[in-house]
matplotlib code that plots the C-alpha trace (Angstrom):
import matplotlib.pyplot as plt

x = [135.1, 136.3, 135.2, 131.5, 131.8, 132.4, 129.6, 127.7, 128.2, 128.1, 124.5, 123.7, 124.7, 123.2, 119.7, 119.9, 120.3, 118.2, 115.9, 116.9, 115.8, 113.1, 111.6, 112.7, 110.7, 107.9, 108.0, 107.7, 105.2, 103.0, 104.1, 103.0, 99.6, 99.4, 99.9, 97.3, 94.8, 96.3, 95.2, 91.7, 90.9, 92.4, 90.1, 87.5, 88.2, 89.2, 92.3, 92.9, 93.0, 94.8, 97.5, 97.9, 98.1, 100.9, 102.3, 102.9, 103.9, 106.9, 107.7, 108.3, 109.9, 111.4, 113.7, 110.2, 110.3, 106.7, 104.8, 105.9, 105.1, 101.6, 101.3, 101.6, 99.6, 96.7, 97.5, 97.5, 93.9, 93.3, 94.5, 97.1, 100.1, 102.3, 102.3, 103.1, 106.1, 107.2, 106.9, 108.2, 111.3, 113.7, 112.5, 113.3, 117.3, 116.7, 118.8, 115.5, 113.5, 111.0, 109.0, 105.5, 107.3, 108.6, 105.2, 103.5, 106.0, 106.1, 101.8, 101.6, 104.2, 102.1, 98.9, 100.3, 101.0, 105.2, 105.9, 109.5, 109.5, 107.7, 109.5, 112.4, 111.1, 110.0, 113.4, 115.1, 112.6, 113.3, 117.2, 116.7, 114.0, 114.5, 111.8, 109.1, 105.7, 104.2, 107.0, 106.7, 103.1, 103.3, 105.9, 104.2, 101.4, 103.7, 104.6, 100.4, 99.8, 102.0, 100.9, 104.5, 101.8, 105.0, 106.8, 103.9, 103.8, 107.4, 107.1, 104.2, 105.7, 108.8, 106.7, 104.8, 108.0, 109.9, 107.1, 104.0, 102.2, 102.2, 98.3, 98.4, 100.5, 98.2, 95.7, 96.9, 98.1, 95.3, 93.0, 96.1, 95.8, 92.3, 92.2, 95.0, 94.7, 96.9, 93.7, 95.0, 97.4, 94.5, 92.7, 95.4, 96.3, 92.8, 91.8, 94.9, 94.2, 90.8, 92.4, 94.6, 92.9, 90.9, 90.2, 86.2, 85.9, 88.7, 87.8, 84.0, 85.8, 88.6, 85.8, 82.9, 86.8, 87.7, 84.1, 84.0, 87.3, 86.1, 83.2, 85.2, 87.1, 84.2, 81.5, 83.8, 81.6, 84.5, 84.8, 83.2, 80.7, 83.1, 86.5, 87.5, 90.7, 92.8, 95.8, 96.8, 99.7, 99.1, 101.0, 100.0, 101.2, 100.8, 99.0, 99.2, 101.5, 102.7, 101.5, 104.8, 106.5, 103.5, 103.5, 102.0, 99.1, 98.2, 97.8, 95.3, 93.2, 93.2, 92.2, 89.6, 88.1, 87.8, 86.3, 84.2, 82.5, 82.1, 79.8, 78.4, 75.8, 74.6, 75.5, 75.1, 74.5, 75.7, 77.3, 76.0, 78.3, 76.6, 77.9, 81.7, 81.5, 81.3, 83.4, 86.5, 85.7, 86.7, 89.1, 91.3, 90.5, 91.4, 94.5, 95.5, 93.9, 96.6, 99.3, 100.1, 100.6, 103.8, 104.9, 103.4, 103.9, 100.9, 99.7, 96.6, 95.5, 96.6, 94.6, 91.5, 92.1, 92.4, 89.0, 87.5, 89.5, 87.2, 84.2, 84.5, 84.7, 81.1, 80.7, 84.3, 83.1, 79.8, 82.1, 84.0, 81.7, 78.7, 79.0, 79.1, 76.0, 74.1, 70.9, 72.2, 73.9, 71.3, 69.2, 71.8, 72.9, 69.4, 69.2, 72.9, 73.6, 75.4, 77.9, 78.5, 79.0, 81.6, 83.3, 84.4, 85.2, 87.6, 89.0, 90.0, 92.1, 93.1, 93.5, 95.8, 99.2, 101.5, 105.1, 108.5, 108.4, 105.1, 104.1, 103.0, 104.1, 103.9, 108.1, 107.9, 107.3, 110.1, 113.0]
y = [109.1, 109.8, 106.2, 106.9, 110.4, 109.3, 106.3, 109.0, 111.0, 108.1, 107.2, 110.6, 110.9, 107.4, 108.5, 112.1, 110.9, 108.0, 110.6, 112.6, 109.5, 108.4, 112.1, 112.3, 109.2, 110.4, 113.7, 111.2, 109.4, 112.5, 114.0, 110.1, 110.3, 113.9, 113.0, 110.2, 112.7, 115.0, 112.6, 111.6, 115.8, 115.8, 113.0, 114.9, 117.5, 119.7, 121.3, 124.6, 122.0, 119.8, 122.2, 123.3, 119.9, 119.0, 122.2, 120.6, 117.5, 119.5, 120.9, 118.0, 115.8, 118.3, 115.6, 113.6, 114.6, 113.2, 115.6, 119.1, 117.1, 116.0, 119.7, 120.7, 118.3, 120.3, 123.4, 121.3, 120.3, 123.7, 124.7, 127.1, 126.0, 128.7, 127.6, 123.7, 124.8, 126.8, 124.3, 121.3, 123.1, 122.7, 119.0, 118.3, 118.9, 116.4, 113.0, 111.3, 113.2, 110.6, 110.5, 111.9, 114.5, 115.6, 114.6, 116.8, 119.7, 119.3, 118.6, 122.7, 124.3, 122.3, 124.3, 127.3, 127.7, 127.0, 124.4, 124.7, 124.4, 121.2, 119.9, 120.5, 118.8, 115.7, 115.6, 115.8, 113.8, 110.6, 111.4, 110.1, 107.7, 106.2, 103.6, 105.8, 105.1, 108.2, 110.8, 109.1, 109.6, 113.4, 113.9, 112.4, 114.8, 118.1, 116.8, 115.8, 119.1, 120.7, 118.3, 116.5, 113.6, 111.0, 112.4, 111.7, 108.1, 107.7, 108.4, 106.5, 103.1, 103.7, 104.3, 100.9, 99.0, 100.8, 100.4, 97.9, 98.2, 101.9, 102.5, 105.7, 104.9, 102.4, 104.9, 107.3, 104.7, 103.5, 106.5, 107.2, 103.9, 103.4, 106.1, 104.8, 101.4, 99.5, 98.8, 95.4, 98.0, 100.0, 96.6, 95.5, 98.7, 99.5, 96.5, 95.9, 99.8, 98.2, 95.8, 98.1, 101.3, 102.0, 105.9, 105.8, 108.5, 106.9, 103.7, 104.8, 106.5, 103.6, 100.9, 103.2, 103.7, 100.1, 99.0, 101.4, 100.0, 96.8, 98.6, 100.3, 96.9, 95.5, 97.3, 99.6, 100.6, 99.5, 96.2, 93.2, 90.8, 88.6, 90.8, 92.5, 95.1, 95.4, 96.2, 98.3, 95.9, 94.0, 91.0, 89.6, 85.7, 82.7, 80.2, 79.9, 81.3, 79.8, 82.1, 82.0, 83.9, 86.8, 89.4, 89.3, 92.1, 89.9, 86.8, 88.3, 89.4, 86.4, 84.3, 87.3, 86.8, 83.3, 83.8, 86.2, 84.3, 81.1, 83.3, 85.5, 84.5, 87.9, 91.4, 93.6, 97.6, 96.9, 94.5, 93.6, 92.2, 89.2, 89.2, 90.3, 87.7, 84.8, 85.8, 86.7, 83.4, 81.5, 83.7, 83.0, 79.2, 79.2, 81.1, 77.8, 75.7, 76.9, 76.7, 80.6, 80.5, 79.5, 81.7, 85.1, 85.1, 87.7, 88.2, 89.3, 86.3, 84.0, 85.7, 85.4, 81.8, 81.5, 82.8, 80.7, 78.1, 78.9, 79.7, 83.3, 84.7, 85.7, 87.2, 89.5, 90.3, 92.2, 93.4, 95.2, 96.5, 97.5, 101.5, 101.1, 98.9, 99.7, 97.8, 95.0, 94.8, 95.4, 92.8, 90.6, 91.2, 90.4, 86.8, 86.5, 87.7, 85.1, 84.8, 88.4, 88.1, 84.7, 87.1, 89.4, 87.2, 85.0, 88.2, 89.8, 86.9, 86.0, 89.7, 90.4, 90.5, 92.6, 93.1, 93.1, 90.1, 89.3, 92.8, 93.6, 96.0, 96.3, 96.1, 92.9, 91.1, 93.1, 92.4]
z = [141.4, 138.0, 136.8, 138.3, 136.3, 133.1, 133.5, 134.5, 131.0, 129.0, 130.4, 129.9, 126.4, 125.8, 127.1, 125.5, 122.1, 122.9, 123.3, 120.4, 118.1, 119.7, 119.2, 116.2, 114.8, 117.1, 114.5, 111.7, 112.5, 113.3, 109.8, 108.3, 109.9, 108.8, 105.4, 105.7, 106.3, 103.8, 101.4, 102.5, 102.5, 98.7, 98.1, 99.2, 97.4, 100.6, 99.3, 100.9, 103.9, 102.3, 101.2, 105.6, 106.8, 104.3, 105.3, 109.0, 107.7, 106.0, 109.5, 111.4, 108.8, 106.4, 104.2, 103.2, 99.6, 99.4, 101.3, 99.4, 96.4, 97.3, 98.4, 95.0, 94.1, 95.7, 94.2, 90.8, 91.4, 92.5, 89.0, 90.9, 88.5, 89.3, 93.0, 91.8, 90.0, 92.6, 95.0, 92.2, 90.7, 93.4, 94.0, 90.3, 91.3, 94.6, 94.7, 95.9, 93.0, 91.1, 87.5, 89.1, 90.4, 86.6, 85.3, 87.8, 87.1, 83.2, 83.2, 85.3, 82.7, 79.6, 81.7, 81.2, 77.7, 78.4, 76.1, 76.0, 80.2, 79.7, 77.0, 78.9, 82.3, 81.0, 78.8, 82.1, 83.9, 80.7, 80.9, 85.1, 84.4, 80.8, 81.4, 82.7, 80.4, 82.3, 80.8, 77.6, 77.3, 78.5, 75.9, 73.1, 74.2, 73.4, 69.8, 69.2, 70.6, 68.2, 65.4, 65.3, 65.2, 63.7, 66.8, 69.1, 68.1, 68.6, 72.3, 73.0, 71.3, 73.2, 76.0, 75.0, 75.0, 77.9, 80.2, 79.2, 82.1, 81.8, 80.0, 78.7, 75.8, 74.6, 74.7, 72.4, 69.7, 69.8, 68.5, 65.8, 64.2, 64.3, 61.7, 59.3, 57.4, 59.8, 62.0, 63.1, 65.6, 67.2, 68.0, 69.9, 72.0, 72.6, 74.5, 76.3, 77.6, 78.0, 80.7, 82.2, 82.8, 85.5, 83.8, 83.1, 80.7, 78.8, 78.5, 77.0, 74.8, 73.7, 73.8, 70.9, 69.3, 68.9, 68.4, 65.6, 64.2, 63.7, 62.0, 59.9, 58.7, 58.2, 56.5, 54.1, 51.0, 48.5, 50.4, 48.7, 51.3, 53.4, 52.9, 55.8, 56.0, 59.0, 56.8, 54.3, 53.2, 49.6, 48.5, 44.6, 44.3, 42.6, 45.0, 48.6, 50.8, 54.4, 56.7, 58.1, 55.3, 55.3, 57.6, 61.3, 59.8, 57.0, 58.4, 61.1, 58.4, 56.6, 59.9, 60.8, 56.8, 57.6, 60.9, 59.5, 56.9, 59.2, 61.0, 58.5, 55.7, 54.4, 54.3, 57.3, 57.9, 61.6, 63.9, 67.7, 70.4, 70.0, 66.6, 67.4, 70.0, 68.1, 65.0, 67.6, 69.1, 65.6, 65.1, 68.1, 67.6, 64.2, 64.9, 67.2, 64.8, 62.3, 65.0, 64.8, 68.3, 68.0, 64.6, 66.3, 70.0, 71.0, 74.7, 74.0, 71.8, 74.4, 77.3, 74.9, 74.4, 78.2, 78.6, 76.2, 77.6, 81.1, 79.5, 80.0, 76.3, 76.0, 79.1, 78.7, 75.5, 76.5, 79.3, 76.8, 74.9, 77.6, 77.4, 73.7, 72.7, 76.0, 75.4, 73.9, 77.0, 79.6, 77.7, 77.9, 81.6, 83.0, 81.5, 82.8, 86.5, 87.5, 84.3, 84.9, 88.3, 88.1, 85.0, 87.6, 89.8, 87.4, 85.5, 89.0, 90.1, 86.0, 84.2, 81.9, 82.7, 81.2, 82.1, 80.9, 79.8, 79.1, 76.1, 72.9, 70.3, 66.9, 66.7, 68.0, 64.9, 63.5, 65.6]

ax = plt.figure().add_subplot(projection="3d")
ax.plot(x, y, z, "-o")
ax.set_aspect("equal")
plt.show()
């Protein structure tokens, strides 16, 4: 009698917290699909529903750190900032906290006017997440905003080389450089933001910005015909120097120079895509030509040779430059659909990759 007792209790305590769990992920998934929909109505700009749904999410799984923050997330895009660090405060101090939520939290103090609260949260936010791009970027933001513009670029290149698949970083060097001498650096970080960013109004902006660099390297009014200046470093010596021993800036001017005058006979008021297209060309091949492939390592040099490796050059070129010289472009996209259309096909499966180990910076030829 005892023995059928105790089987008794065990079964019963094996079904009642059988139960317990199974109800308990029941609760979870209701909260997952609530969330789902949370989403879609933020997408849609719904946010007042939004906000409710996550709300019941929260109730029946209340340790999902996710669903106050995408909450707050609504209130952000409700402009409601006082509500988003309400919410984002106590999350900050979480085990299971992550970078958005610091960005988010620093981004609604920046809103309102409290730079020392932001400055503060993405301080703490880079002392959990030393390799976060995203809290590097904000942060740089803060010193631009207070004109600390040498600050500024200090976060963003640590950002660059912390994270290089973070964009944003890339985005803001490149509109500091562009107006300095050292050109060579803009050109670089704008068209690998150019590959990375999905952010239209950004990337019209980088692309008349890094079209307009190359302008300005090119058609200075103190420049002679054929010299170009991507640099503003100036080395006097007596005959030829290995390229080698010159630094990485110099020797892409000198290749661009040359590259330049294979393909220009006369002095120019303005360059087309057409034009840029076929002096980048020579450049890259006479960069290999001159084996400084294997002196400068430089990812972005090697995805252009892969492209004119696959006859894709011309095409990614009037890719990158279509909001900028717009007729140029239409004219040149209705004599060539179908080269468009394999472009973005190839670069989908063949973009540029950057990573840890695959970057650029301007350090690296430094270190």
């Amino acid at each position: 009698m005892k023995l059928n007792k105790i089987l008794f209790f065990i079964t019963f305590v094996s079904f009642f917290l059988g139960f317990q769990f199974l109800n308990a992920d029941d609760e979870k998934e209701k909260a997952h699909k609530l969330a789902l929909k949370g989403v879609e109505l933020i997408n849609e700009g719904e946010l007042i529903e939004a906000i409710k749904i996550f709300l019941e999410a929260e109730k029946l799984d209340p340790d999902n750190i996710t669903y106050p923050y995408e909450r707050a997330l609504a209130y952000y895009k409700r402009e409601d900032y006082e509500s988003v660090i309400e919410i984002l405060e106590p999350l900050i101090k979480r085990d299971d906290s992550y970078e958005l939520i610091y960005q988010l939290l620093g981004n609604s103090y920046d809103f309102l006017d409290n730079k020392e609260d932001a400055i503060r949260v993405y301080d703490e936010g880079l002392e959990r997440f030393p390799n976060s791009g995203r809290l590097y970027f904000e942060r740089g933001l803060c010193e631009s905003d207070r004109d600390n513009i040498r600050l500024a670029i200090g976060y963003w290149e640590q950002g660059v080389k912390k994270d290089p698949a973070y964009h944003n970083n890339y985005y803001g060097l490149s509109l500091y450089y562009s107006r300095t001498q050292e050109r060579v650096w803009a050109l670089h970080y704008a068209e690998i933001f150019l590959n990375l960013s999905s952010d239209v109004k950004k990337n019209i902006e980088i692309a008349e910005n890094l079209y307009e660099t190359y302008i300005g390297a090119l058609l200075q009014e103190n420049l002679a015909f054929g010299e170009v200046e991507f640099t503003g470093i100036r080395i006097v010596t007596e005959g030829d120097i290995d390229y080698e021993f010159l630094p990485f800036q110099l020797v892409f001017q000198k290749i661009f120079q040359k590259a330049f005058l294979k393909n220009i006979d006369s002095a120019k008021s303005e360059f087309s895509i057409k034009d840029l297209y076929r002096i980048r060309k020579d450049f890259v091949l006479l960069w290999y030509e001159n084996g400084l492939d294997s002196v400068f390592q430089n990812v972005l040099i090697e995805f252009q040779k892969n492209l004119i490796e696959s006859n894709m050059f011309e095409s990614y070129c009037y890719w990158l430059f279509q909001t900028v010289l717009k007729d140029e472009f239409k004219n040149w996209l209705n004599e060539n659909k179908s080269k468009m259309e394999k472009f973005l096909e190839f670069i989908s499966r063949n973009y540029l990759k950057i990573d840890e180990t695959r970057f650029f910076h301007r350090f690296q030829y430094e270190e």
